[in-house]
C-alpha positions in Angstrom: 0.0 0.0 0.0 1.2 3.7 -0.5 1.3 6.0 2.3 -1.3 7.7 0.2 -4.0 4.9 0.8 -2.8 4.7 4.3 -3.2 7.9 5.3 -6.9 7.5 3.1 -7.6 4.8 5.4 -7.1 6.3 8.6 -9.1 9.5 7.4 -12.1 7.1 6.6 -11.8 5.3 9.8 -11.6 8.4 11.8 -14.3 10.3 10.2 -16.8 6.9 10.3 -16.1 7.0 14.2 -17.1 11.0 14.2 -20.3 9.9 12.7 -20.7 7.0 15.1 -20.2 8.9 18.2 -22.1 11.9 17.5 -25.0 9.4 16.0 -25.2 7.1 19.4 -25.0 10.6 21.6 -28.0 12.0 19.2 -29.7 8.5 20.0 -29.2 7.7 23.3 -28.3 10.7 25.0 -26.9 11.9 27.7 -28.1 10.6 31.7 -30.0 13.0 33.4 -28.3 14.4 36.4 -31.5 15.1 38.1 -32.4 14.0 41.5 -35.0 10.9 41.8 -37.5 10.3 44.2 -37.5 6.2 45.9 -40.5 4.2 47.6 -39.6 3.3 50.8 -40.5 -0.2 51.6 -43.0 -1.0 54.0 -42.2 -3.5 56.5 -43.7 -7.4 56.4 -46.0 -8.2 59.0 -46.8 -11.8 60.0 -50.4 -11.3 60.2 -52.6 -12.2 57.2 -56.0 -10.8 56.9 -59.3 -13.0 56.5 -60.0 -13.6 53.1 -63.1 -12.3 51.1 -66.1 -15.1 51.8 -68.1 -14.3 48.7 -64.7 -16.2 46.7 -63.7 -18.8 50.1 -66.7 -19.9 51.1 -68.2 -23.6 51.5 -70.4 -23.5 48.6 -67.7 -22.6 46.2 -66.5 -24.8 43.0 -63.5 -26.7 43.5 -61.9 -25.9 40.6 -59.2 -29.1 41.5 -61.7 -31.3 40.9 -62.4 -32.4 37.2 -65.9 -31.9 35.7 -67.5 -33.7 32.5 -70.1 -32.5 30.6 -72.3 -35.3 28.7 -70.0 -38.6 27.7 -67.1 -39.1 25.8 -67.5 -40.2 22.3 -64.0 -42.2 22.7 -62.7 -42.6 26.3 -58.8 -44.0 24.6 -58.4 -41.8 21.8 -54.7 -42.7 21.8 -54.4 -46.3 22.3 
């Protein structure tokens, strides 16, 4: 290579990191420096509350236990 297409090389290479730096700062930006605001957290307690008896009550469906409607057609459809 000549020091002609060297020094064409760098130039390229130096100009496409110009463009790629000023590019990503135009995308992503600077951080704000701005103070933030944090939640505290609350603290657990051990004590759990009574839960809602229209949804836990005695006469609610046990949706554990499997319910059919009508027959099957084919009670071993893969065997």
């Amino acid at each position: 290579m000549k020091k002609s297409d060297i020094a064409a090389v760098i130039l390229i290479a130096s100009v496409s990191a110009l463009i790629a730096w000023f590019s990503a700062n135009a995308v992503i930006g600077e951080p704000k420096q701005s103070a933030l605001k944090v939640k505290t957290a609350h603290t657990i307690s051990a004590t759990v509350d009574k839960p809602d008896d229209r949804v836990f009550n005695s006469e609610a469906i046990n949706p554990t236990v499997e319910r059919s409607i009508g027959k099957s057609a084919n009670s071993l459809p893969f065997n």
